[in-house]
C-alpha positions in Angstrom: 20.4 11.0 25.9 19.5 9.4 29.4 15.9 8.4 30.2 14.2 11.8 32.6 13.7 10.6 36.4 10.4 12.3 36.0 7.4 12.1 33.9 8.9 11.0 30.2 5.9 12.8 28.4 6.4 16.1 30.4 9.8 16.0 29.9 9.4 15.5 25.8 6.7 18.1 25.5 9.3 20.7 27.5 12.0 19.8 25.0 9.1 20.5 21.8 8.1 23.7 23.3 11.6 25.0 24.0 11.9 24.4 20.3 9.3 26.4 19.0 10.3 29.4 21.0 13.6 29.2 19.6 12.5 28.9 15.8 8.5 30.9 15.9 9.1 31.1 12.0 8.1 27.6 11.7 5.0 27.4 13.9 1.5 28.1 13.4 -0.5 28.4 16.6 -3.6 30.1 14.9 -4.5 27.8 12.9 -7.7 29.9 12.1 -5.6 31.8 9.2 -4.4 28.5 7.7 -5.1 26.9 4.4 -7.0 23.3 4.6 -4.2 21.3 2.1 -7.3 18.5 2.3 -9.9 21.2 1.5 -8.0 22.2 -1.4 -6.5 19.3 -3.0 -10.7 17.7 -2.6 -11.6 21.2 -4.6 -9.1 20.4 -7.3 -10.7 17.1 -8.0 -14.3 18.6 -8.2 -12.5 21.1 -10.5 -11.5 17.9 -12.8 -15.1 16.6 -12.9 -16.3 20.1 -14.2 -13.4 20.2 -16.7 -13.7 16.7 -18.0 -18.2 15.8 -16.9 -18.5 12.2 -16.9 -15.2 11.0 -16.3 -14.8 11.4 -12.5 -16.6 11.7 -9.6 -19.5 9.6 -8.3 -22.4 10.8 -9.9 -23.7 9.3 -13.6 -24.8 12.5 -15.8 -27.5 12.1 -18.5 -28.6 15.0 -20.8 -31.5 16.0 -18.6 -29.4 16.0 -15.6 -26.0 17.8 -16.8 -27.5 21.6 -15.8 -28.5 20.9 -12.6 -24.8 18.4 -12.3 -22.6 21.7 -13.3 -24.6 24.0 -11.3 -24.3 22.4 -8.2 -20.6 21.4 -8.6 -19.9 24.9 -9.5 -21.8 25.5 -6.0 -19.4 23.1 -4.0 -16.6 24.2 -5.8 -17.7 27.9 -5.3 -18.1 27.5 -1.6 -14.5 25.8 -0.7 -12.6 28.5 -2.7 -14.0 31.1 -1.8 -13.0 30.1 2.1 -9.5 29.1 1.2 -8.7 32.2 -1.0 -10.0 34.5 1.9 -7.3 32.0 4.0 -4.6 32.2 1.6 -5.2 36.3 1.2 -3.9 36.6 5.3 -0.5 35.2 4.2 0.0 38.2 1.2 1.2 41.9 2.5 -1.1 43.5 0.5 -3.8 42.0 2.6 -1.7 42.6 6.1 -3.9 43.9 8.8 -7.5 43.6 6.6 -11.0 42.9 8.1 -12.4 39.6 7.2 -15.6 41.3 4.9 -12.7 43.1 3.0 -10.9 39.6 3.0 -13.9 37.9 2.2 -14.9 40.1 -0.5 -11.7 40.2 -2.0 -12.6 36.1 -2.2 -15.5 36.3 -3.6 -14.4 38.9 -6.6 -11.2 36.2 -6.8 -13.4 33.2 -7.1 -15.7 34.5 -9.3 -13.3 35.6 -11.6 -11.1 32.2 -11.6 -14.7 30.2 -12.3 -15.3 32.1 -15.4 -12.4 31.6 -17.0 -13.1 27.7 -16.8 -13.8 27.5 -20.6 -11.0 28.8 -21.5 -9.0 26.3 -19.4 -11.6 23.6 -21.0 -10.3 24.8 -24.6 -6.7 24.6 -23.7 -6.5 21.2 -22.3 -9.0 20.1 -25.1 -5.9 20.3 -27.5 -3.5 19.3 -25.3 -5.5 15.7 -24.6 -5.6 15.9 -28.7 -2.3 16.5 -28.9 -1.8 13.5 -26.5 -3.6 11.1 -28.7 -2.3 12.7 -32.2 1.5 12.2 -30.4 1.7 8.8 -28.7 1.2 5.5 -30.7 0.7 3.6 -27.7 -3.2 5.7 -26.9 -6.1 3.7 -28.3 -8.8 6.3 -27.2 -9.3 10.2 -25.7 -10.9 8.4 -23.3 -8.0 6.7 -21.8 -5.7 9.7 -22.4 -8.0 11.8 -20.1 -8.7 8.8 -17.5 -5.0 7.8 -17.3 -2.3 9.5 -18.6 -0.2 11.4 -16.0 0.9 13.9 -18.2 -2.8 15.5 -18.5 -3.7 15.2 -14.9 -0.2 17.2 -14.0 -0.8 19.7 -17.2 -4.9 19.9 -16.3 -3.5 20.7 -12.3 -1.3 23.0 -13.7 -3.8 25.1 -16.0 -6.4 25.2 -12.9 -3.2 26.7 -10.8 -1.9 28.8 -13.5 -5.2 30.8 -13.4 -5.0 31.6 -9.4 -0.9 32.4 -10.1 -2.1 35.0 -12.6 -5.0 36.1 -10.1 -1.7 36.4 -7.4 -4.3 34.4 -5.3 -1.3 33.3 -3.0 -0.5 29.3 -1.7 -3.1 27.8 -3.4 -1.5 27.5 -6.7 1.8 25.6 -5.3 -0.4 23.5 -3.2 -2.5 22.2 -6.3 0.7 21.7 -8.5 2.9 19.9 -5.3 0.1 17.8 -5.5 0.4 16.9 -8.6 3.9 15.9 -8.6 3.3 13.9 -5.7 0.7 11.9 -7.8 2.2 11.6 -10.9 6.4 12.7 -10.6 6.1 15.5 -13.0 6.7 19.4 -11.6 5.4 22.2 -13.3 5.5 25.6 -11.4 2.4 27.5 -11.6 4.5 30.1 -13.4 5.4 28.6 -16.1 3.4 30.1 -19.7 2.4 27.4 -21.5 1.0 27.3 -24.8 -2.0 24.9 -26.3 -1.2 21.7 -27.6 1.5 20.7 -25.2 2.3 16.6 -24.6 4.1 15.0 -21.5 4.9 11.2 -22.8 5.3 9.1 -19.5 6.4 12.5 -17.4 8.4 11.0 -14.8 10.9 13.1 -13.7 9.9 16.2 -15.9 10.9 19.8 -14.3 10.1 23.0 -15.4 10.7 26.3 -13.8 8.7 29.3 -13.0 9.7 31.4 -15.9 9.8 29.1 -18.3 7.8 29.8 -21.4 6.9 27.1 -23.8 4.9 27.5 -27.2 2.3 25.3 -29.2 2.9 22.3 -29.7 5.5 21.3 -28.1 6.2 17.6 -26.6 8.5 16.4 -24.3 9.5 13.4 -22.3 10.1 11.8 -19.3 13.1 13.3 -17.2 13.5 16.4 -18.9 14.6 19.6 -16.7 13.7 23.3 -18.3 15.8 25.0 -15.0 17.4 27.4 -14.3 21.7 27.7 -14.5 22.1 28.2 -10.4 20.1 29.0 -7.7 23.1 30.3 -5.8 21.6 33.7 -5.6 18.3 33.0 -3.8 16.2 35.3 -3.2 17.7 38.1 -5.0 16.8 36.5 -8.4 13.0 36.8 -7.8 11.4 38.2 -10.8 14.3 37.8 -13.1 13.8 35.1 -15.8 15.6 32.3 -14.6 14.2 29.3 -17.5 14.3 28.6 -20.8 12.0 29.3 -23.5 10.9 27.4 -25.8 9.3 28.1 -29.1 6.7 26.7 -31.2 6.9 22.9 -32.4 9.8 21.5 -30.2 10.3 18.3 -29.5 12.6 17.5 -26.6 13.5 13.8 -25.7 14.2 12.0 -22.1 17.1 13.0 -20.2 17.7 16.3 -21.8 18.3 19.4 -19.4 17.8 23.2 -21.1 18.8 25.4 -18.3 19.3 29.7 -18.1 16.8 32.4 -18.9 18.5 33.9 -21.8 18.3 29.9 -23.2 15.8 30.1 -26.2 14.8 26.9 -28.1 13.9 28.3 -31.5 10.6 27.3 -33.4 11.2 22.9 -34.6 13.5 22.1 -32.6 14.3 18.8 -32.1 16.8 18.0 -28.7 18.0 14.8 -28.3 18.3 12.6 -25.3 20.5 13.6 -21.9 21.7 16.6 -24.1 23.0 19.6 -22.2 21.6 22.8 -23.2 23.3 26.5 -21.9 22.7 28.1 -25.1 20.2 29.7 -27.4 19.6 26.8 -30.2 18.7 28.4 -33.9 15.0 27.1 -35.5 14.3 23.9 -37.2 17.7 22.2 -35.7 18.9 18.8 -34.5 20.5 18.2 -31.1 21.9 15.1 -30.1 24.9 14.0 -27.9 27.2 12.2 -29.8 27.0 8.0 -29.2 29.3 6.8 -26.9 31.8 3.9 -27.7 30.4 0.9 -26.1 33.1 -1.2 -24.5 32.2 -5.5 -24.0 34.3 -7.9 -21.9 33.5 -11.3 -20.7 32.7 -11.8 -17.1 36.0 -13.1 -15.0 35.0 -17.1 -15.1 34.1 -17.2 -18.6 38.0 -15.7 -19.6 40.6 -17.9 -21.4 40.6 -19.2 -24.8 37.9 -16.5 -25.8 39.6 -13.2 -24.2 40.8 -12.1 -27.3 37.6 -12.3 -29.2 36.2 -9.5 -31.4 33.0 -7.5 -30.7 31.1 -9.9 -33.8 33.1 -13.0 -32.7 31.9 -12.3 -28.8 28.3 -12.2 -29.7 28.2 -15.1 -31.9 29.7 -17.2 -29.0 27.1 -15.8 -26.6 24.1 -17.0 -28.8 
């Protein structure tokens, strides 16, 4: 494309504009109605500190302090989700056309509602850090699990957004779990029904889809997908269950894909790595791909007098 004659900036901003006439389902112009990603991704975090006191955040809490700490976190915490709930509510058709006092009430029953169901979240992720520390070797404290791990930051994310999904507060919860696998690789939908006790080793690369539904105690590692078989039908499969479920005390290992909503993992389980899963697997059985035959030739210069050498022989010349 040739440099304009004219003004290059008036010319660029013509060429924008035309755009967003031509495709108005991808522009925003009042921005008024919009969710603040910042805003909410800050009000997760605050979230964290009143999940897990004394491990984030700025502030130092003593005994004496720890009432007046909570309340006034809770305040902050009150105050930023209330504003984006009442946001997020303009972008549901139930709430098409609705004042902002009916919005804003709506936000307020919503937020209250989320807030008191923080001990119940607090219970929940207290197993799963235990279940962290009970499953890995490698932890030397809870302290590190909760501080570090990436696992319980995504599953912690995930709780908080669970609570809103079940709420059908919309946006927010897929904002807080996107986050999440931004930070630490691992992608839980907010859908998902996940039991107590649950442990992502390392995480990276973890999946799991909307209408999934895992038991307690379950573990899994890094890479695994719980997807669904094809997506080829769009939107037409909303609402149908499209993920696997797995029952109680399953372990599944890295690599390992368990795909299709009729796909049930029955209750000790144990799937081994990159195994390929399409079908409903009977309790307390062992999945494991079969080893593959390892091949071992010598690089091109070092070929000759030892091409004919045996797998044993071939090592013993290498040491």
């Amino acid at each position: 494309m040739e440099k304009p004659l004219g003004s290059p900036l008036k010319y660029l901003t013509e060429l924008l504009l035309n755009s967003y006439m031509e495709h108005e389902e991808i522009i925003k112009i009042d921005s008024g109605s919009l969710l603040n990603r910042s805003r909410v991704i800050d009000m997760m975090e605050k979230l964290r500190s009143l999940i897990f006191p004394g491990y984030f955040g700025k502030k130092n809490i003593s005994p004496a302090s720890v009432e007046y700490y909570t309340g006034d976190l809770l305040e902050e915490v009150g105050y930023i989700l209330r504003d984006q709930i009442a946001r997020a509510l303009q972008h549901s058709s139930t709430y098409t056309g609705q004042g902002r006092e009916i919005l804003a009430d709506k936000a307020d029953e919503l937020c209250f509602q989320f807030l008191s169901r923080l001990p119940e979240v607090r219970e929940k992720l207290a197993a799963d850090v235990s279940a962290a520390y009970d499953g890995d070797p490698a932890a030397y404290s809870l302290d590190e699990i909760i501080s570090s791990y990436p696992g319980i930051y995504a599953i912690t994310v995930y709780r908080l957004a669970h609570v809103l999904y079940e709420l059908e507060v919309p946006l927010i919860p897929r904002i807080l779990t996107e986050h999440a696998h931004n930070v630490t690789g691992i992608d839980i939908h907010p859908g998902a029904l996940i039991g107590h006790h649950f442990f992502i080793d390392h995480g990276t690369g973890v999946v799991i889809g909307e209408t999934t539904v895992i038991g307690n105690y379950v573990k899994i590692y890094q890479g695994v997908t719980l997807g669904g078989l094809s997506t080829r039908g769009g939107q037409t499969l909303k609402g149908a269950k499209r993920h696997p479920t797995i029952e109680n005390h399953v372990t599944i290992y890295s690599g390992a894909s368990i795909l299709g909503g009729t796909t049930v993992i029955g209750e000790g389980v144990v799937i081994g790595s990159n195994a390929f899963v399409t079908k409903a697997i009977p309790e307390k059985t062992k999945v494991s791909v079969k080893n593959p035959e390892l091949q071992y030739k010598l690089d091109e210069p070092h070929r000759g007098e030892h091409e004919e050498l045996d797998q044993n022989a071939f090592w013993d010349w290498v040491i």
